[in-house]
C-alpha positions as MATLAB code, in Angstrom:
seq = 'XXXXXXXXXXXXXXXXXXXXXXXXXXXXXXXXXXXXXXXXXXXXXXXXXXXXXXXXXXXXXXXXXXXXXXXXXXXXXXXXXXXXXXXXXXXXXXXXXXXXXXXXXXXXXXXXXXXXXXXXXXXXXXXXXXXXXXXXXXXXXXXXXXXXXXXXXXXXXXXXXXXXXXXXXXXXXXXXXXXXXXXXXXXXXXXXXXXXXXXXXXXXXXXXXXXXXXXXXXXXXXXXXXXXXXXXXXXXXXXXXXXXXXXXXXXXXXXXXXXXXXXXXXXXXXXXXXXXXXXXXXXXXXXXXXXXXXXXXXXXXXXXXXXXXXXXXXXXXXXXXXXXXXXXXXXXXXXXXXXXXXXXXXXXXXXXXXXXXXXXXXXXX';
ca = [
      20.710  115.961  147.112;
      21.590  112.587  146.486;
      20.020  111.381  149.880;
      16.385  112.630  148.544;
      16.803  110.922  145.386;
      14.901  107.277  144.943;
      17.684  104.282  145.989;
      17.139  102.597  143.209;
      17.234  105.450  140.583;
      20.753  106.434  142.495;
      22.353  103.313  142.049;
      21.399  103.402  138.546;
      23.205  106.658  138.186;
      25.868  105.037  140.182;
      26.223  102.782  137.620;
      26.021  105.265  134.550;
      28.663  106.733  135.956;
      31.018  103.579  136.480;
      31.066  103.698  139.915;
      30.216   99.908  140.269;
      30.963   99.602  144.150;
      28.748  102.158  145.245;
      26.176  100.756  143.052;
      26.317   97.682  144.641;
      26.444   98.689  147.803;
      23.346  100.266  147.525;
      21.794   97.555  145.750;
      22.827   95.469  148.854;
      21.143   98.146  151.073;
      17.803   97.832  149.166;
      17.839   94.059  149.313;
      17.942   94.094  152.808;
      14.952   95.638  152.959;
      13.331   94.169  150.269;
      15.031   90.224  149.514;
      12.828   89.758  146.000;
      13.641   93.240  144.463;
      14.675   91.882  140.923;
      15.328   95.423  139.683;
      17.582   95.661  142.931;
      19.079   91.748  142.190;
      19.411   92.078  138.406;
      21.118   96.276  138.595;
      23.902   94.402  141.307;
      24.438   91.645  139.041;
      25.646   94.085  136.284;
      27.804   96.298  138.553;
      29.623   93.575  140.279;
      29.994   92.099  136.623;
      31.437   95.459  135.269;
      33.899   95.022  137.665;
      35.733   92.837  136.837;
      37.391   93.582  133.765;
      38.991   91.086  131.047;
      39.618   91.273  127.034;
      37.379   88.688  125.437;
      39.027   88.514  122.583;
      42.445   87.152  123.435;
      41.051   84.301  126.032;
      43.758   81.923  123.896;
      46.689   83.776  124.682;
      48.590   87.327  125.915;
      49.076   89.867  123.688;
      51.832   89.316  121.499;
      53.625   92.051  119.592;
      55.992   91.732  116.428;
      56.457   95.058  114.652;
      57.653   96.625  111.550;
      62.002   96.254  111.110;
      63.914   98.612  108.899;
      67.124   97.527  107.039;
      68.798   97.863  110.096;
      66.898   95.329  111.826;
      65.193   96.948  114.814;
      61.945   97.714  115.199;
      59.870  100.459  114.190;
      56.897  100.449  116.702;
      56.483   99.537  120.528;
      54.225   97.079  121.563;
      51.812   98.136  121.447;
      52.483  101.538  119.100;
      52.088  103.085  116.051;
      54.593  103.472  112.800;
      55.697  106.630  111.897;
      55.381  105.675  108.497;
      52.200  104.758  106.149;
      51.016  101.731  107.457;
      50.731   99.308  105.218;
      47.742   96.861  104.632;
      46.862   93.099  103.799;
      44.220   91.976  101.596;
      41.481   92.195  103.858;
      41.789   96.113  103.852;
      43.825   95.684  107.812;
      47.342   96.900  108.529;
      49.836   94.290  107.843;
      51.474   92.094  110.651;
      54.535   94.523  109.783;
      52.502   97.158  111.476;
      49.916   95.868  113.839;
      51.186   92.978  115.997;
      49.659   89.556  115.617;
      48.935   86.796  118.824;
      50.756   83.183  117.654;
      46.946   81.814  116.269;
      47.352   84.906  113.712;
      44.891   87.225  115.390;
      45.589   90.620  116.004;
      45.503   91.605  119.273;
      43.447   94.118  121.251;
      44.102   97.694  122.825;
      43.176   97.045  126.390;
      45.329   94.537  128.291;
      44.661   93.070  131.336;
      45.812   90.131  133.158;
      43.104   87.220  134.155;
      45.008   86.624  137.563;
      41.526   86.122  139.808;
      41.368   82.039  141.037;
      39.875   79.726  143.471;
      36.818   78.864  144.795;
      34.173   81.395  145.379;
      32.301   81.377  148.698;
      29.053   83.450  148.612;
      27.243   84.808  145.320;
      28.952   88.129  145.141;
      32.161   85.995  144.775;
      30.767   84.162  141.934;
      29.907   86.586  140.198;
      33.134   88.367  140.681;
      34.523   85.049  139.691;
      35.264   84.814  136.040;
      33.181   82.269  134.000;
      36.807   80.401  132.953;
      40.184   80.650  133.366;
      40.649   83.584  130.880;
      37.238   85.433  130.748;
      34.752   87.036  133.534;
      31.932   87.536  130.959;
      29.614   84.843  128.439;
      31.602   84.281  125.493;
      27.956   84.425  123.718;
      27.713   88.561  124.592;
      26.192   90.413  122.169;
      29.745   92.330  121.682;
      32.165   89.449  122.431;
      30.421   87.965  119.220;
      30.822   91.439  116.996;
      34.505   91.360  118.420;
      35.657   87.736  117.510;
      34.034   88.278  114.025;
      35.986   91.024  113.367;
      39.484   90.268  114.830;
      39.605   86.319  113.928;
      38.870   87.215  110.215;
      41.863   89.527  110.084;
      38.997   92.090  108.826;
      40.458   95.493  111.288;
      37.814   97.936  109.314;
      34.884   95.541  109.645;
      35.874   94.898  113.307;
      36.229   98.985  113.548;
      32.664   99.345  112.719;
      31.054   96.685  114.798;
      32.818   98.631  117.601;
      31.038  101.993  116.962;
      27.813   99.996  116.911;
      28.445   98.691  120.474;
      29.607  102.146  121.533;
      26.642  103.336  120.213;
      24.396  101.097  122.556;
      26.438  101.529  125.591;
      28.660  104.895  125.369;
      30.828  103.651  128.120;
      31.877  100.364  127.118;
      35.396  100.297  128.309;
      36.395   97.502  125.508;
      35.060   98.960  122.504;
      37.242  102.171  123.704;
      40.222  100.554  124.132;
      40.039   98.174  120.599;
      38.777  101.688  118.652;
      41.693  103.617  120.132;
      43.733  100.649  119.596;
      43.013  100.756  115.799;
      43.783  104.349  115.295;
      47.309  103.770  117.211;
      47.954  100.915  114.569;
      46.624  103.371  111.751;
      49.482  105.975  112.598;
      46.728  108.351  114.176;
      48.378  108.580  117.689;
      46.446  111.830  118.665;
      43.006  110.230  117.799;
      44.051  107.278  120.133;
      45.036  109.091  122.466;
      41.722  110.637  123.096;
      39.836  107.576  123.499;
      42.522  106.295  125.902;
      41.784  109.339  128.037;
      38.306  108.906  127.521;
      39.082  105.508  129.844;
      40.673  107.478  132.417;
      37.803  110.336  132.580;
      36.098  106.885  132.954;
      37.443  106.085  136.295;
      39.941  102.966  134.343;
      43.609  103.636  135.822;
      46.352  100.349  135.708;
      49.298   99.787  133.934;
      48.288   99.039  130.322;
      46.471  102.162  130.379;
      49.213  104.708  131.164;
      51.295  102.192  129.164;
      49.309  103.227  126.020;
      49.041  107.182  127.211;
      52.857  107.187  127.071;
      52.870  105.446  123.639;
      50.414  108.264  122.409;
      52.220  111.202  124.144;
      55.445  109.925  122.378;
      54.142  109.503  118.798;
      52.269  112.587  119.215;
      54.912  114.711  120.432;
      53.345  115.736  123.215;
      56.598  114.841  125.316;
      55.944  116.505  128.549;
      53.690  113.885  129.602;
      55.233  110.660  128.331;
      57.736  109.979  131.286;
      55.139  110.815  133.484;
      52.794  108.152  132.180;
      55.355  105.515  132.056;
      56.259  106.257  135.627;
      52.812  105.964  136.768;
      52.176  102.799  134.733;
      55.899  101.071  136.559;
      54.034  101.899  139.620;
      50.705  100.365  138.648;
      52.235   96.925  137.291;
      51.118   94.095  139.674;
      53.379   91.210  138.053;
      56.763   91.013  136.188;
      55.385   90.384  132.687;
      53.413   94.111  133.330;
      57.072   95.706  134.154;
      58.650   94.109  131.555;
      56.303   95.209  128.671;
      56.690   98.858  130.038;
      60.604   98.594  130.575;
      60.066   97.266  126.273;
      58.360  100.178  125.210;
      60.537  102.729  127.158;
      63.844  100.988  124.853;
      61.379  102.016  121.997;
      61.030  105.655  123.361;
      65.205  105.418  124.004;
      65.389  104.015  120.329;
      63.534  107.309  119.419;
      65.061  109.709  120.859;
      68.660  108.405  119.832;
      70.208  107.082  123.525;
      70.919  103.732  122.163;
      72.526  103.200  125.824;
      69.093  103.596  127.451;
      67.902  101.474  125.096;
      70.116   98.966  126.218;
      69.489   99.063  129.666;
      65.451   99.141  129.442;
      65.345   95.904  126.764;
      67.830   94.667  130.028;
      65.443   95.752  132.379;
      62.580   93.684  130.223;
      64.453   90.755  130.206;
      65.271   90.791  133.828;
      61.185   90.838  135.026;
      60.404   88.739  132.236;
      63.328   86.149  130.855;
      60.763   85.011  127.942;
      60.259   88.228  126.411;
      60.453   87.409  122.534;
      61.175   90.812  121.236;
      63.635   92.015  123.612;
      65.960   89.823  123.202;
      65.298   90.426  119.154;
      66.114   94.510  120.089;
      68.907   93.783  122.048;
      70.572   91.256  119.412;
      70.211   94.509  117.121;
      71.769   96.536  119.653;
      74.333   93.857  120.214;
      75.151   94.153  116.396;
      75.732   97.361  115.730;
      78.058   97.347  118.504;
      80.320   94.727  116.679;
      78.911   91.661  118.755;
      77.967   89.332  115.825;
      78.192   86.105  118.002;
      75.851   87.516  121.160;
      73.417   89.001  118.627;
      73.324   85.836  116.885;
      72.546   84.190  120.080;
      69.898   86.507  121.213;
      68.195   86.126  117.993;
      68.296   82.100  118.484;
      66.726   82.712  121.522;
      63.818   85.527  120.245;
      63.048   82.498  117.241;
      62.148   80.244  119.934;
      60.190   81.722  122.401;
      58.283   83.050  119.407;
      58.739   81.012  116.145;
      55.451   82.963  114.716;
      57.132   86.153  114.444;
      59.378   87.205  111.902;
      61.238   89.368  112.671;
      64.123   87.376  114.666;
      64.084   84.876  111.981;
      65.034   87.564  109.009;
      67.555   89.457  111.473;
      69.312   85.826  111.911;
      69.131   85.507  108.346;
      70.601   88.988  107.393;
      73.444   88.486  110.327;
      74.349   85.270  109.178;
      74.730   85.960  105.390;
      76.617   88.784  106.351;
      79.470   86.580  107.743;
      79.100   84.402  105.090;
      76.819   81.088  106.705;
      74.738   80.987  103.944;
      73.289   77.845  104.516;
      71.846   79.055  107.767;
      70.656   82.122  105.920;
      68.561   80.313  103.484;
      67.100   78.321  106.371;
      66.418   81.510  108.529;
      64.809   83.543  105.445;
      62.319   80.270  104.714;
      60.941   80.544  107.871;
      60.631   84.430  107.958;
      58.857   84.119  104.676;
      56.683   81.517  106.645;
      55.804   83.677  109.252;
      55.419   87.056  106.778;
      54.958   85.934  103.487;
      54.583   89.567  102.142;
      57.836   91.071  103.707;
      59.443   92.363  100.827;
      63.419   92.411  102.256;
      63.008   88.856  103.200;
      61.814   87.791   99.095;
      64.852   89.797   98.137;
      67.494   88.130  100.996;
      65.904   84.602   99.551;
      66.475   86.272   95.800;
      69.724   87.293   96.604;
      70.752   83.575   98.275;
      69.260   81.661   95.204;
      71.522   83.665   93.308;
      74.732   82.636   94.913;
      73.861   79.123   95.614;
      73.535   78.959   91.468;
      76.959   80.366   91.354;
      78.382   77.381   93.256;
];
């Protein structure tokens, strides 16, 4: 049936239907035929475009995540995740940087992750345009949606992003971004199940790497739906192509370990995180939590040293240094510690009451 249809009316379908190589393919067929088909020219353009796939809104850096700590000093949420508790929100009407993570420049980051690993030199057209533009982005950062994303996302506003999201989707049903930052939103929002229908909605889609079945796991977990969140995380170990893609799924499996109770998994997987990627900010903050509840004051206080400067935006090593160190008595080092997790999280009620609590003794003295 498909052999009777018109070429170029196919490889439009082709393309409706994300099936971008086939499209062009066929695109390339009618060209031969006919060179100055611009229909043929301008419908290859798009497909070989569309795939190549790359988050436009954090061009300035990877995903970063710092989540939500209880008393106890160990985070909440995986990266990225969802809290089990009401989230809470800032004053723009957003969930706080206790709940959704934040990237270093203070912008949250996105649901779909992938790495810009494409280089060098392109030799025909077809590599060009499979080229991306720069060094972090295949696509125009002056797209119609890349301009409704950044307004959204460097504001802080999350529910005036949200929206501008549903009025891309509602141009182009199958725009894999707008998915992924949508479902991302209702994972932050502690609506797992809601998430995790948009995330399958990218793999009806024909969308299948690592940070996908990364987030499917995330969203079986927090959903309950157990049976399938081993099976995603296996599939998404298998789909990593670098270290730093391992090591962000070995992270969120010590969050599924941390959930389940097995702090000894938990162990080994924030290990595991480390080992593919040695600059991994909040696994060395999980595992100086581990470390301390196991009696190892000194190594936790150590690992937390290390978490505060590979990421000196996030918070959360900087109050768990604080709270370890007053309770051996350095109180000095406290104080400093708690200044610079009220820095980072000026709203984190525990840390205004360690700094209360600090003032207090130091007028004692």
């Amino acid at each position: 049936m498909g052999s009777e249809m018109e070429p170029l009316l196919l490889a439009w379908s082709y393309f409706r239907r994300r099936k971008f190589q086939l499209c062009a393919d066929l695109c390339t067929q009618m060209l031969e035929k006919s060179p100055y088909d611009q229909a043929a020219w301008i419908l290859k353009a798009r497909a070989l475009t569309e795939m190549v796939y790359v988050d436009e809104i954090d061009v300035d850096q990877e995903g970063i995540a710092e989540m939500m700590l209880d008393e106890n000093a160990i985070a909440q949420v995986p990266r990225p995740g969802t809290s089990l508790k009401l989230p809470g929100t800032n004053q723009t009407g957003g969930p706080s940087p206790a709940i959704r993570p934040i990237t270093q420049t203070g912008r949250p980051i996105t649901g779909f992750l992938r790495p810009s690993t494409q280089s060098g030199r392109p030799g025909t057209m077809e590599q060009a345009i499979r080229t991306p533009r720069t060094a972090y982005t295949a696509r125009p950062v002056t797209s119609t949606t890349g301009r409704f994303v950044r307004l959204g996302t460097e504001m802080n506003n999350i529910s005036s992003a949200a929206e501008y999201y549903k009025e891309v989707l509602k141009q182009d049903n199958t725009h894999v971004e707008a998915i992924a930052c949508i479902g991302s939103n209702h994972f932050y929002s502690d609506q797992p199940e809601i998430a995790l229908r948009f995330y399958r909605r990218l793999l009806q889609m024909g969308v299948y790497n690592c940070q996908l079945f990364n987030n499917l796991g995330l969203c079986c977990f927090y959903a309950q739906q157990y049976d399938m969140t081993l099976t995603s995380f296996e599939r998404a170990l298998a789909l990593a192509e670098n270290e730093e893609e391992a090591a962000d799924v070995w992270y969120n499996l010590g969050h599924v370990a941390v959930g389940i109770g097995d702090t000894n998994l938990a162990h080994q997987c924030f290990r595991l995180a480390l080992v593919n990627n040695n600059n991994h900010a909040e696994a060395y903050n999980n595992l100086a939590v581990l470390e301390m509840r196991k009696g190892h004051v000194e190594q936790a206080r150590a690992l937390l040293q290390t978490a505060s400067s590979l990421a000196p935006h996030m918070y959360e090593p900087h109050f768990n240094f604080a709270t370890v160190s007053d309770k051996i008595g350095d109180l000095q080092r406290s104080y400093v510690a708690a200044q610079k997790s009220e820095a980072a999280f000026p709203d984190h009620v525990d840390t205004q009451h360690l700094i209360k609590q600090l003032k207090q003794h130091f007028a004692m003295l």
